[in-house]
Residue, then its C-alpha position, 0 to 999 in steps of 0.5 A: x500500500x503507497x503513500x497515498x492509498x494510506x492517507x485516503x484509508x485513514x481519512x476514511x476511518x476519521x470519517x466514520x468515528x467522526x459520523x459515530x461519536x454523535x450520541x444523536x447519530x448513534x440513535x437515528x442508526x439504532x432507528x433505522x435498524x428497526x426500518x427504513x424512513x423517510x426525512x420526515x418520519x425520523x424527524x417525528x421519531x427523533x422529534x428534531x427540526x427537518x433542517x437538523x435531521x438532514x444534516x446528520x444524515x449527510x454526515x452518516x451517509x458520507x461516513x457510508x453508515x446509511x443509503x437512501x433509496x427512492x420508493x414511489x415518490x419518496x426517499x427513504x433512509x437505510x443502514x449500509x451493510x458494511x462493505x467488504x474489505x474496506x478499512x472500517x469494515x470490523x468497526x461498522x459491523x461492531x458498532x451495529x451489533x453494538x446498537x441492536x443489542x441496546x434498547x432505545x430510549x423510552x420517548x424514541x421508542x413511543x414515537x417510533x411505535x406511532x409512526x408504525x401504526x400510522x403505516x399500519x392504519x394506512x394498510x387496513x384503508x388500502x385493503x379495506x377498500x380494494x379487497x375484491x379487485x385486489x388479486x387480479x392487480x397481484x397477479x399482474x406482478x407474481x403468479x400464485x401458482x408459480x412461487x407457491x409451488x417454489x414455496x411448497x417445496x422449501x417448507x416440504x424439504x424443512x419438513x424432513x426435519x422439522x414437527x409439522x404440528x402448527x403452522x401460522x399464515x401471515x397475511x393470507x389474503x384470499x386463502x389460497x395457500x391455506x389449503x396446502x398448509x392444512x394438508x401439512x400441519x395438524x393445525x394451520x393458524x392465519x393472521x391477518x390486519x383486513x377484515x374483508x380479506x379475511x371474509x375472502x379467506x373464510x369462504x375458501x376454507x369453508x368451500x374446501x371443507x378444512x376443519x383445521x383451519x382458524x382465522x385470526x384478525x390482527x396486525x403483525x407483529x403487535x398481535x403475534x405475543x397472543x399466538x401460540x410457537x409455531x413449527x413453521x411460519x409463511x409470509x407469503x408476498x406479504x412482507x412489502x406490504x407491512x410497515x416494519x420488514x425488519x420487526x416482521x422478521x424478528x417477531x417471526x424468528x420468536x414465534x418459531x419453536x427451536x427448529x422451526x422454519x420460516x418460508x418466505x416469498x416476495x418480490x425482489x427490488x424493483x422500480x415499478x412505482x404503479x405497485x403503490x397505488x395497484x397493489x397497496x405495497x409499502x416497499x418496491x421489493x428487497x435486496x437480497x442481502x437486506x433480507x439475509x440481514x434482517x433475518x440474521x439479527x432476529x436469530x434465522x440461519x438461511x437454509x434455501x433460496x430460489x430466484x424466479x421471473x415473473x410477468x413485466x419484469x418482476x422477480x420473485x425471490x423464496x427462501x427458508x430460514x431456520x431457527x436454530x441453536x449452536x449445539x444440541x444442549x443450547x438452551x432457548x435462545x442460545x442461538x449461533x447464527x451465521x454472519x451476513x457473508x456466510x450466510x450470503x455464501x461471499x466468504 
């Protein structure tokens, strides 16, 4: 290494401690671990001026702590993964794991919690008014049949290893994946926030006779601490629909039983902004590495993935993950997930 490659490097970490000696800055990270936000969103949260909030997040994304990314007519901000080989590689991971492990400030977290149940009441309008055209706007997108199956497969080969005793459905919408969950599970729960996709679910369950079958209305993950572990858990292209992603996850890996899976399909990023207003979606899909992430903190070792192309240029992304322990006589809890990059396969 010249000269010049040292300077540039040094200039790079002073950088980055500079950016993660704010206390404020810390904070804003800690929020953005729970989801991505808009500039007005974190100012709620933070409960700080538009101006000042701008400022700190120049800062963080100059330091390459944070990232913005266009969703339909907004930005919204991120945590940057930390980027491989770069010289503040092990002290961006260290202080991200550093931040998850804390509780953030009881004010913060109260102002946190309403911007999400704004997000959440906005979902149950959406749903509440476009529950009957709704699956023909989603199959304009992704094809039922198409990821079902994928997703069959994955929980089928889980399986293997895994109880089949209870099975929990987030978001079924119109039911249809009920009925091959019903044949695999001695008993199938599904939750959902919209009364009227639930009504849709119910007749479906009813017209295919499945006795095991039970309907719950609730909003995810608030609702989820009254459901029973479950063996397996499916969101089935459901998580771009919901307000905290990364919460979704978390409250996922703790419904799960030690061993239990999760089988998750949903769309890869896109740019298709019409998704908002067609399909109600929240999130234009998700990078990979986001969702490996996500599930890595919550305590979820990846088993599988699948990629498939959909109609107009969507693409589908299905995965299992698996809650597992470090060893045989790990209590609950005790859980050794791989990193992002082993679990990615980048090592």
């Amino acid at each position: 290494m010249n000269a010049a490659q040292q300077e540039q490097q040094l200039d790079t970490l002073a950088a980055f401690l500079k950016a993660a000696g704010d206390p404020l800055r810390l904070e804003v990270l800690q929020v953005l671990g729970q989801n991505s936000f808009g500039v007005l969103e974190l100012c709620e949260i933070m409960a700080m001026k538009q101006s000042g909030m701008s400022h700190h997040l120049k800062v963080l994304a100059q330091a390459g702590l944070v990232e913005k990314r266009r969703e339909g007519n907004s930005i919204f901000y991120r945590r940057r993964l930390p980027p491989p080989q770069a010289p503040t590689e092990k002290l961006h991971g260290a202080l991200f794991e550093e931040l998850d492990g804390r509780a953030l400030d009881a004010g913060t977290a109260e102002r946190l919690a309403g911007v999400q149940a704004q997000r959440a009441a906005q979902s149950r309008a959406f749903f509440a008014r476009h529950a009957d055209g709704l699956p023909r706007q989603q199959e304009l997108i992704a094809e039922y049949e198409q990821y079902a199956e994928q997703a069959c497969e994955l929980l089928d080969r889980a399986l293997a290893t895994t109880p089949a005793g209870l099975a929990l459905e987030i978001g079924p919408g119109d039911g249809r994946f009920l009925g091959p969950l019903a044949a695999r599970f001695e008993r199938v729960l599904a939750l959902d926030n919209s009364e009227a996709m639930l009504e849709q679910a119910r007749r479906r369950v009813t017209g295919a006779g499945l006795t095991n079958v039970e309907l719950v209305c609730g909003e995810w993950p608030q609702d989820g601490r009254r459901l029973p572990k479950a063996d397996a858990v499916v969101l089935n292209m459901v998580l771009h629909h919901l307000p905290s992603p990364a919460g979704a996850l978390a409250a996922a890996a703790d419904q799960l039983t030690d061993g239990g899976v999760l089988v998750l399909s949903d769309l890869c990023r896109h740019d298709q902004r019409w998704a908002y207003d067609a399909c109600g979606d929240f999130w234009l899909g998700f990078d990979e590495a986001d969702l490996v992430d996500w599930a890595g903190r919550a305590g979820l070792a990846l088993r599988e993935s699948l990629f498939l192309a959909m109609r107009n240029g969507f693409q589908v992304q299905v995965r299992s993950f698996e809650r597992v322990s470090a060893n045989p006589g790990a209590r609950d809890g005790d859980v050794r997930v791989p990193s992002i990059r082993e679990q990615s396969g980048n090592e």
